[in-house]
N, C-alpha and C positions, 0 to 999 in steps of 0.2 A: 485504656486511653481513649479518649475524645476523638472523633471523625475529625468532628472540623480542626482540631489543631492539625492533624497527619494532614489535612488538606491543604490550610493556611502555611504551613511549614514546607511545603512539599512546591506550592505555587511559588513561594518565594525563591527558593533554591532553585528553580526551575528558571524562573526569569531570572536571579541572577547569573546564570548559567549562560545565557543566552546573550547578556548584554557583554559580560567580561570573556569568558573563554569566544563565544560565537564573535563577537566582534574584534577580537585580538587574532584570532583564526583568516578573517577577512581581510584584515588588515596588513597580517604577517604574507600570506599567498599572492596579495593585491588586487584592488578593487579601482576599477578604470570608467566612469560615468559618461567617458566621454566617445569609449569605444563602441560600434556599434553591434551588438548581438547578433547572432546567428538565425534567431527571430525575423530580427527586422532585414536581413542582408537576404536572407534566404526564402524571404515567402516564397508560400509555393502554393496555396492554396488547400493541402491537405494536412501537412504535419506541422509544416512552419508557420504558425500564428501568432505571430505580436499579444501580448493581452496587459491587461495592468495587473500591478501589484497582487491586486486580491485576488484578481478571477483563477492567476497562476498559482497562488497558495492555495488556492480553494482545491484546483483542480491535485497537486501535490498532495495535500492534506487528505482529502478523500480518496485519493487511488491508495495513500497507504497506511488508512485508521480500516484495515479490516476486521479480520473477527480475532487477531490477533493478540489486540489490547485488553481484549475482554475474557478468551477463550484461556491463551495463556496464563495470565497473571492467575487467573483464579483457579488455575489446577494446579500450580505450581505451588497453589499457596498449602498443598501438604506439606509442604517443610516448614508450613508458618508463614505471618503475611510481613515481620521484619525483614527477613533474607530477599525479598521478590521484590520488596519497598524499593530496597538497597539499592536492588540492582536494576529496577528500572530511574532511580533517579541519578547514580553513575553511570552507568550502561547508555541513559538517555542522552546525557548531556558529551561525556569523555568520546564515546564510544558514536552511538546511532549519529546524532544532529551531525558527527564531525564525517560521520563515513556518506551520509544524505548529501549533505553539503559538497563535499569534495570529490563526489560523484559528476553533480549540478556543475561546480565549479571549472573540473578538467573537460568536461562535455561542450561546455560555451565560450571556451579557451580553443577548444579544437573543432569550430565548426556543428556543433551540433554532434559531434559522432557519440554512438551508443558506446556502450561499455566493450562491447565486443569489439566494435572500430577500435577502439583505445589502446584494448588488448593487442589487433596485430599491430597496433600504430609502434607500442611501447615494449612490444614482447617479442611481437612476431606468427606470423600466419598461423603457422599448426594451432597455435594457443587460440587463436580466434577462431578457428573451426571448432574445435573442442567444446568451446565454453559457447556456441552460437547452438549446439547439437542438443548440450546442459541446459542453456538456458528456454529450445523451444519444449524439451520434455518435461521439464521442471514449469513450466507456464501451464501447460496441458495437464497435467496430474492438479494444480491448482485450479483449473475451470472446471475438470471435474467434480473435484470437494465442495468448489463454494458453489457450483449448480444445484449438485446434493443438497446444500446446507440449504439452500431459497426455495428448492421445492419445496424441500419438506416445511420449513417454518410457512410459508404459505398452502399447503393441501389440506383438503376440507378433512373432517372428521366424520366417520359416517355410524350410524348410530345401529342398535342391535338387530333393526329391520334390514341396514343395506341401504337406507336411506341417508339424505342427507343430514347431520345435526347441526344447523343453522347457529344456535347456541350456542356450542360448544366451538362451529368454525368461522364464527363471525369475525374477531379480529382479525383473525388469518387471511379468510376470505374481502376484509375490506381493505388490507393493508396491498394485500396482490393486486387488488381495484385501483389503490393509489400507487404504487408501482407502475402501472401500465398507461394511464394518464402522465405519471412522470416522465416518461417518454415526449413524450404529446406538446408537455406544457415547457418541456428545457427547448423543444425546439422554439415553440410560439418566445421562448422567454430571451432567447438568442436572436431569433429576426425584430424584434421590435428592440432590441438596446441595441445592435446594428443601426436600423432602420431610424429609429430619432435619437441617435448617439449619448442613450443614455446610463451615466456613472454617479456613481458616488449614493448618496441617498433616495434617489428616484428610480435608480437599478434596484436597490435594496429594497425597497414599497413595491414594486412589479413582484418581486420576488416572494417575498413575504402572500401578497395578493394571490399569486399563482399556488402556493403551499394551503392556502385556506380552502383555494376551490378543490385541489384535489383530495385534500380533506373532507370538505362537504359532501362532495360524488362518489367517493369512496367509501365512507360512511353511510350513504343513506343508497350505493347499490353496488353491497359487495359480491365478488364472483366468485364461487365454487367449482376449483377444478383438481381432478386428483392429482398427486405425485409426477406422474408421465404427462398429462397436462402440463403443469408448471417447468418441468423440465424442456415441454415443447415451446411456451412461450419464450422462456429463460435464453434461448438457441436463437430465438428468430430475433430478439433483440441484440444478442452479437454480433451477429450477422452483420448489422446495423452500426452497431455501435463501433467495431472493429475499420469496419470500410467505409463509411462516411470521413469528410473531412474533420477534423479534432475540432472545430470552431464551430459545425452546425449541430452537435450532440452533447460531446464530451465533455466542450468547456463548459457552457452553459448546465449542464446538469450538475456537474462538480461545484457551479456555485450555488446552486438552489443548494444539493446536500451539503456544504459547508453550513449554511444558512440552519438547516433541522438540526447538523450536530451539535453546533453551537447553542442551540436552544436548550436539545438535551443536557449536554453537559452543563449548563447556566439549571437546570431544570431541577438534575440532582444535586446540585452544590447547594441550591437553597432547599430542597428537600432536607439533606444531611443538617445543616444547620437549625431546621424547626426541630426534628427528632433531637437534635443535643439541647435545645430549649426544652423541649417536651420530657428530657432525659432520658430519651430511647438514643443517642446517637454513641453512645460508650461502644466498641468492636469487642466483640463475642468470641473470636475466634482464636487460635493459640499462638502467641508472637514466635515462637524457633520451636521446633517439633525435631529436630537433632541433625548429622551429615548424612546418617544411614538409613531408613526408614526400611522393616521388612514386614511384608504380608504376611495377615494373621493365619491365612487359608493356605497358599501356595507359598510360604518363604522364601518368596521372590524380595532380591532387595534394592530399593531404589535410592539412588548415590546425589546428594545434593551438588557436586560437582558429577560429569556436567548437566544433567538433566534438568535442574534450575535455569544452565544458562543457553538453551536447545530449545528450551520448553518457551519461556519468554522472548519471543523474537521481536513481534511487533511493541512498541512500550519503550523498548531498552534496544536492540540492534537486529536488522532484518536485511536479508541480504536483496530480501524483494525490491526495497527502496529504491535500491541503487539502478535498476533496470527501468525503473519511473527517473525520477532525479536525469540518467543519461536519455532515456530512449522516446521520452515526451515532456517533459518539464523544460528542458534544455532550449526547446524547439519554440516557447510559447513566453521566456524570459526577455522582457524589452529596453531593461535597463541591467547594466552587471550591478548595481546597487542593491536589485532584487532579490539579488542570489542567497544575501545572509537570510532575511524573512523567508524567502519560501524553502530552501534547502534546510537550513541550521530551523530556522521560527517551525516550520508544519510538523520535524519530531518532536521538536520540544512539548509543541502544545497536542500530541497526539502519546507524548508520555504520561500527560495532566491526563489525559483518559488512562489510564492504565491506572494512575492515582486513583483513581473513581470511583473504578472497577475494583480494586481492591477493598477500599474504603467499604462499598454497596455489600463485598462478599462477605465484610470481615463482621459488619453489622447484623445481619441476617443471618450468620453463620452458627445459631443455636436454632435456628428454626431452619433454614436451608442449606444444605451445603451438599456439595459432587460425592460425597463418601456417604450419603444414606441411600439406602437399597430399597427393593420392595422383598417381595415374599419367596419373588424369582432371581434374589439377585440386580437385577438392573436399575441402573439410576435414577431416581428420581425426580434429580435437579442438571439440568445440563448447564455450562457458564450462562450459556445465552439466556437462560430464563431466569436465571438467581439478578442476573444484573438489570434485565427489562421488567419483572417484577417487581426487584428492592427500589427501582426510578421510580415504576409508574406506581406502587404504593406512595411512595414520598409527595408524589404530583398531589395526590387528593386531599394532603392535607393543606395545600394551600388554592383548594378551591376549584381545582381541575375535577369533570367530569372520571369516571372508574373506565368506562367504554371509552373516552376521548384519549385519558393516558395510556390506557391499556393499547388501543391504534396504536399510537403516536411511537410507544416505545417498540412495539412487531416490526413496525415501519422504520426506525428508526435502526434498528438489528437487523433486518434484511437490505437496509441500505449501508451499511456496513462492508456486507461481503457483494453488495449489489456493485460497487464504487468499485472497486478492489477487481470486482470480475470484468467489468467492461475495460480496465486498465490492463489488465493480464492480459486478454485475447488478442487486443491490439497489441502488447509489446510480442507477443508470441508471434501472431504474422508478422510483423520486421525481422523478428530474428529468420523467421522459414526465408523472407525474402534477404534477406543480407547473407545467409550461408552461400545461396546460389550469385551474387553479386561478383562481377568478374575486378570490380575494383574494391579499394577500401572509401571511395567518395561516401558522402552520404545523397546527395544528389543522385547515386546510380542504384541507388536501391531498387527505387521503382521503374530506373529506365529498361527497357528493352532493344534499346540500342545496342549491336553490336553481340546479341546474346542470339543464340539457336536451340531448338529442343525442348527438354522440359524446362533451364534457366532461362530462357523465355519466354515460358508458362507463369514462370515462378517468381517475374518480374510484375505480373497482375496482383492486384492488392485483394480481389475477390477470390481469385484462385486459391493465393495464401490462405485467404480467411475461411476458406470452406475447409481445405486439408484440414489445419487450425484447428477448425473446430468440430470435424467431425474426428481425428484424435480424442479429444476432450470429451466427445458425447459416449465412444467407444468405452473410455477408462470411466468415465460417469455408470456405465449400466457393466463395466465386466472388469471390474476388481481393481481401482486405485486406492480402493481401504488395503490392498494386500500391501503396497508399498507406503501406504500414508505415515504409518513411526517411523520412519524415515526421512518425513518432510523436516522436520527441525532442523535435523543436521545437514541437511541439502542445502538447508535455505539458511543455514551460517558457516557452511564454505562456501557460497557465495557471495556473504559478504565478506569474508578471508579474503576471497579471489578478488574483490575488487578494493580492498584496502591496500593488497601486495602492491596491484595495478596504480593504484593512487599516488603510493610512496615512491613507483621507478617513476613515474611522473612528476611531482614533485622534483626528484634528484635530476633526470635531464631537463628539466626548464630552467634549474637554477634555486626551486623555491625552497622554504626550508619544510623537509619531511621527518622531524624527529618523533613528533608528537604521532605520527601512525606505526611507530614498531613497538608499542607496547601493546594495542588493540590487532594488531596483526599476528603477533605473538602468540596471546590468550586463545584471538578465535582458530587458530591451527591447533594449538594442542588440544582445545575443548572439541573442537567441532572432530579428529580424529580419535579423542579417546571416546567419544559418542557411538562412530561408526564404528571401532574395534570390539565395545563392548556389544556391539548389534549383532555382527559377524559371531559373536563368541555366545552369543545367546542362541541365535538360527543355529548353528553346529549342534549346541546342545539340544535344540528341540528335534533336529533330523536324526539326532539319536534315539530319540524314543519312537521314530518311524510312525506312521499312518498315514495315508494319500493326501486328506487335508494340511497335514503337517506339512507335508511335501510341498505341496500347490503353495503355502501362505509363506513358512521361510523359508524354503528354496529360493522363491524369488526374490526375498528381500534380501539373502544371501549373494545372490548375484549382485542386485543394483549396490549392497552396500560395498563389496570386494570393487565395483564399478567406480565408484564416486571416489572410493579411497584411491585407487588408479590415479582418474582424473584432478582429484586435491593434490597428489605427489607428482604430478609430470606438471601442471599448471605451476604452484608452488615452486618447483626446481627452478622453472624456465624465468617464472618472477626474479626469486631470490639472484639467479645469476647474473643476469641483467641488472639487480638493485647494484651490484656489486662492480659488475664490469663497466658498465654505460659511466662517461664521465659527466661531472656538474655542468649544464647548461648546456649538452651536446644537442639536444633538440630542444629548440626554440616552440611557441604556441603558432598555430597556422595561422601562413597569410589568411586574412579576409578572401572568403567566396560568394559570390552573388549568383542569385537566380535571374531569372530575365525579369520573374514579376514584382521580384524583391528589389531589382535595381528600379524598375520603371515608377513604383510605389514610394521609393525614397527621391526620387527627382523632383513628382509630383508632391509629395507632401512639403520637398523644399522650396519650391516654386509658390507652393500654398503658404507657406511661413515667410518667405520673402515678401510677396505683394499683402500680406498684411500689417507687417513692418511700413512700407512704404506709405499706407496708403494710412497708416498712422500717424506718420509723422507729417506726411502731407496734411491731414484735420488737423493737426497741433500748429503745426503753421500757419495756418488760415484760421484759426484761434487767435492768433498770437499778432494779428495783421496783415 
């Protein structure tokens, strides 16, 4: 079969997805244009920022196109690249968009509150402490990985002397170059559309402008730093990124990278489409490869239920979302209008990446693919290189430099988990500061009013962010690969956890929640027949005894015996609430105001008032 048809077919179903279910979703829950957001009521200068439409998709969209869409789909695609299609294009649409959204939706109904707020809002406290404990180790095992993943895609290569191989680490080394200017340039790119209030197409040309120059300085002086280098800079930019206000860093960089992903994904759709002119664009790779697949070496067997659906998180449904969607999207949403494009619109169109990805894998998949070895054994081809290869080959046939696509896509792949990392860290510090929080406000997160000891400590946002992230730096150099196959299923009970929370939300406001007990359903029984078969694997392998054995599933033995705890006590306390709480019994919160957010809406009314006026006053004296 034809790339571009799987693509052309795949876009259509996608947007029709998005207009009819996304906008019947919207519409059924309600949509209030005239209310004013938690955004705008609540500035505060740090979390709460007003933004438009796009800058808030941008910022959505990049926290949650990590290495998911790419890493996933194309391992998964051992059972075939129709089954992984399937399920990112139902998964994306039934499932992801609706559980992003409804995340979004219940967070800016109630104030801005994270998922955890919701949780004791809707469950009740123990449930909130629980899933606040989940959700900061679950962040920190995540900073760990994708620091791992940016080192290394950025660390030089050093050649048979011990020297440097400039050569061989050139892209590497220029892509880290533009990385670290990226920093640099979201900020210069934030104060001057602040500074002369610029939107729409003249934002868009600053933006574009600022991506050429740290292209150019990138390119013509890239930096060689090893592994522990990279991981040094990687830290000091969280730092940063986590405790800055969300408007002097965050947003502004989310839109530059919306901007580069965008290019990419435009980059390889026309790529794919010369190669099916060229008649290279036919998929290579095998459509259904069977339910059971056993290794040829170890007759180990891997079960396309659920491992398909564990394996593909980001693409099709991720439980990460929803921690974005509540814990910073919500904060930055200025119209409820907003809510369908950036909630339901950024998975949709970060499933079309998964389309991509597959597409890219399935083409190249006679000459590259995760299942060829070398002499040792070890892979060859990792996702990350089959998909920013199969791009940046595609780039040069329509005219792009080898060195510029070959950049463009390193850079492009470590902005990937780069997006994705500085959104994790920050939602990790709120969750450390909201466990210690003596209310469920969202306002009292960061206060220290009223607090003593180390909850008083723990009311500092830097404080947070240093514990934060020296966790993260800890499991980064001393074994978060030992819990890592267990990231899947961590990270789809909780979006279980937050579909359950959706649906008792839904039932006490009144709204109709029938459409989340079939996706709430699935991901419990998938996401524990995942961790049972985990449990029953580590048993097996402590049987065969050796200290390594010990050390790697011993512990994943525990976290998985852990999670499956925390999925059946969360779960229980869900379901019984879905059941006992009567229709409508809690209404959406009154409106909250900040001091800066009220004084900000007086003045901006006062401003729209005397322009009114002074309007009609010219038209009168027009008019004689």
């Amino acid at each position: 079969m034809s790339g571009v048809t799987i693509i052309v077919v795949s876009a259509v179903i996608l947007i029709v997805g998005y207009v009819v279910y996304g906008g019947w979703l919207a519409k059924t829950w309600g949509i209030d244009s005239e209310k004013l957001t938690p955004a705008v009521r609540m500035e505060d200068g740090k979390n709460f920022a007003p933004a438009s439409r796009f800058t808030v998709f941008a910022h959505q969209f990049s926290s949650i196109c990590g290495a998911g869409p790419v890493t996933g789909t194309i391992i998964a695609m051992m059972f075939g690249w129709v089954p992984v299609l399937l399920w990112v294009l139902i998964g994306g649409i039934f499932f992801g968009a609706v559980h992003d959204f409804g995340a979004l939706y219940a967070s800016v109904k109630n104030n801005g509150k994270s998922l955890g707020q919701l949780i004791e809002k809707y469950i009740g406290k123990t449930g909130r402490r629980l899933f606040l404990l989940f959700s900061w180790v679950f962040c920190c095992i995540v900073v760990a990985a994708f620091t791992a993943m940016v080192a290394g895609t950025f660390q030089m290569t050093l050649d048979s002397a011990g020297a440097v191989d400039t050569v061989a680490s050139y892209a590497a080394g220029a892509a880290g170059t533009i990385s670290i200017l990226f920093t640099f340039a979201a900020i210069i790119f934030g104060k001057l559309s602040k500074q002369f209030s610029l939107t729409g197409l003249k934002q868009l040309l600053l933006a574009i402008a600022l991506i050429v120059i740290m292209f150019a300085l990138g390119m013509a002086f890239p930096i060689y730093l090893s592994y522990y280098g990279w991981v040094a800079v990687v830290m000091v930019y969280l730092v940063f990124a986590s405790g800055v206000s969300i408007q002097t860093l965050k947003q502004p960089r989310d839109y530059i990278t919306t901007i580069m992903m965008i290019a990419m994904i435009a980059c390889a759709v026309i790529g794919i489409f010369i190669l099916s002119v060229n008649g290279q664009g036919d998929v290579s790779a095998p459509a259904f490869n069977g339910f059971v697949l056993v290794n040829a070496k170890t007759g180990a067997k891997s079960y396309l239920f659920p491992l398909l659906f564990v394996s593909v998180a980001c693409g099709a449904l991720s439980g990460f979302h929803s921690l974005v969607s509540s814990g910073t999207s919500s904060k930055q949403v200025s119209d409820e209008t907003d809510m369908q494009p950036v909630g339901y619109g950024a998975m949709v169109v970060e499933s079309f990446v998964g389309v991509v990805a597959i597409v890219c894998a399935a083409i190249v998949y006679k000459d590259m693919n995760v299942n060829m070895v070398d002499a040792n054994g070890t892979a060859l081809y990792t996702p990350f290189k089959i998909f920013a290869t199969g791009i940046a080959n595609s780039m040069t046939l329509f005219g792009v430099n080898k060195n510029v696509a070959t950049v463009f896509m390193t850079m492009n792949v470590s902005a990937l988990a780069l997006t994705s990392l500085d959104a994790v860290a920050r939602i990790a510090r709120s969750s450390f500061q909201e466990f210690f929080a003596p209310t469920n406000d969202v306002l009292d997160v960061e206060s220290a009013e009223g607090r003593t000891g180390f909850a008083k400590l723990a009311a500092n946002r830097w404080f947070a962010t240093g514990i934060t992230l020296l966790g993260g730096l800890a499991l980064t150099f001393g074994g978060y690969l030992n819990v890592w196959p267990l990231f899947g299923a961590s990270n789809q009970l909780l979006g279980g956890m937050c579909m359950i929370t959706l649906a008792v939300f839904c039932k006490c406001t009144g709204r109709k929640g029938g459409m989340l007990y079939v996706p709430v359903a699935f991901l419990l029984v998938c996401t524990f027949t995942s961790l049972v078969q985990s449990i029953l694997s580590c048993v097996s392998a402590l049987s065969a005894g050796g200290v390594m054995v010990i050390a790697t599933s011993g512990l994943q033995l525990v976290v998985a015996v852990l999670l499956v705890v925390l999925g059946l006590i969360v779960s229980y306390n869900c379901l019984k609430e879905l059941f006992v709480k009567k229709p409508g019994s809690i209404p959406d919160e009154e409106p909250e105001w900040s001091e800066q957010g009220r004084a900000d809406y007086l003045r901006r009314s006062k401003e729209h008032l005397d322009s009114v006026v002074t309007k009609h006053k010219e038209h009168s004296e027009a008019l004689g």
